[in-house]
C-alpha positions, 0 to 999 in steps of 0.5 A: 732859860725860859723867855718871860712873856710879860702880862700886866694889869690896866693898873700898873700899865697906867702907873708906868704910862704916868711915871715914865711921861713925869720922868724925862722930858720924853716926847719934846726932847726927843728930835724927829728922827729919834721920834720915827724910830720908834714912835707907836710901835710897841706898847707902854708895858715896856717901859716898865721892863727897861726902867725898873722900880721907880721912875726917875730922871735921865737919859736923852728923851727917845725912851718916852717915844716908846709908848704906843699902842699895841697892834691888836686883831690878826695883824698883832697876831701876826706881828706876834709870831714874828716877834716870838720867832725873834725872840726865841732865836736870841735866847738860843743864841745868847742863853745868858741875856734875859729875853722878855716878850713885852707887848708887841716887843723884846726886852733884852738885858745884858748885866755882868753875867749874861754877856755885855758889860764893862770894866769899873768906869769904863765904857769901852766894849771888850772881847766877851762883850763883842762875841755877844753883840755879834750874835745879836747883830746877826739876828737883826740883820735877819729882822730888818723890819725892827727898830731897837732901843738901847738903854743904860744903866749903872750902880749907885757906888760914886757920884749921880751925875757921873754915873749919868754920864757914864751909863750914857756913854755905855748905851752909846758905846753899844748902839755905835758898835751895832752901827759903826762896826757891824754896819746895821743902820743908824735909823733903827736905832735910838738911845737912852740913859739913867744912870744910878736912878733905875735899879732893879735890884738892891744897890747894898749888896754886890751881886744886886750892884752886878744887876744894875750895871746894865744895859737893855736892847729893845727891839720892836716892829717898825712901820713896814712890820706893821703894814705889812701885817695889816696888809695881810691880815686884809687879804686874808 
């Protein structure tokens, strides 16, 4: 499989800035740590990768905190290259996730049948989903100048509010697992949560239910990444 790299128009990176911005309370609902995370460091575009069609209530805020500048000149070039390389070690590690090289960052999505997913209301990690993130884990260990993002979404079968709970109780059984369990730390990570309100695919059919249940990893350039390009990039 192929790893997407994603172009969008001025347009529709607007459209996606002012929805996202009207969907969640993002940027005061988010504490400041959360906020550290991930702040300015990968560009608006990504948003539109992890939320789907609509934009659309939930999740705890850190998503907002995503929407940045993109690094532009010879340190983005750099930043770039690190970034493929990234990239291109998870799709080979992990052929069944979808790997997305948005803006300055990677978009992952793990549904039903690429590697990380649950039993019908349940948000426990079993094996299959343990072997995946154990892959993962390993790249980012590899890549410690990143910080990740982990989003979750359901399907539209039972009630909106406990589908809310329950993909926020998934994205948190992931980000604990990367935490908890494979010892990478906590200050890389933020999470996230909408429930049934993101899909991106038709809820009245199995297989688009398969798609929605999901959960997406974003990884993008922390602070030392971006100085350290700019650091270079000047003594070049």
């Amino acid at each position: 499989m192929k790893i997407i790299i994603k172009r969008i128009s001025l347009f529709a990176l607007i459209f996606v800035l002012m929805s996202s911005l009207s969907s969640c309370k993002a940027i005061q609902n988010a504490n400041n740590k959360q906020k550290g995370a991930v702040i300015g460091t990968a560009g608006g575009a990504i948003i539109g990768a992890i939320i789907g069609e609509k934009a659309g209530k939930g999740g705890n805020g850190e998503l907002g905190a995503v929407i940045g500048g993109v690094v532009g000149g010879t340190a983005g070039v750099l930043i770039g290259n690190k970034m493929d390389k990234q990239a291109q070690e998870i799709e080979e590690e992990i052929p069944g996730a979808v790997v997305e090289r948005v803006d300055d960052g990677i978009v992952i999505t793990f549904d039903e049948n690429s590697g990380v997913y649950f039993a019908t209301n349940k948000y426990s990690i079993n094996a299959d989903s343990q072997s995946t993130l154990d892959k993962l884990s390993s790249i980012l260990k590899e890549h410690p100048d990143t910080n990740v993002l982990v989003v979750g979404h359901t399907d539209s079968v039972g009630a909106e509010e406990y589908n809310m709970t329950l993909s926020k109780n998934r994205a948190n059984a992931v980000t604990n697992y990367f935490i908890q369990t494979k010892g990478l730390s906590q200050f890389r990570f933020s999470t996230n949560w909408f429930g049934e309100v993101q899909p991106t695919h038709d809820n009245g059919t199995p297989e688009g239910r398969a798609k929605n249940r999901r959960v997406n990893v974003v990884i993008v350039p922390n602070e030392k990444m971006i100085k350290d390009a700019e650091k270079e990039a000047e003594e070049n």
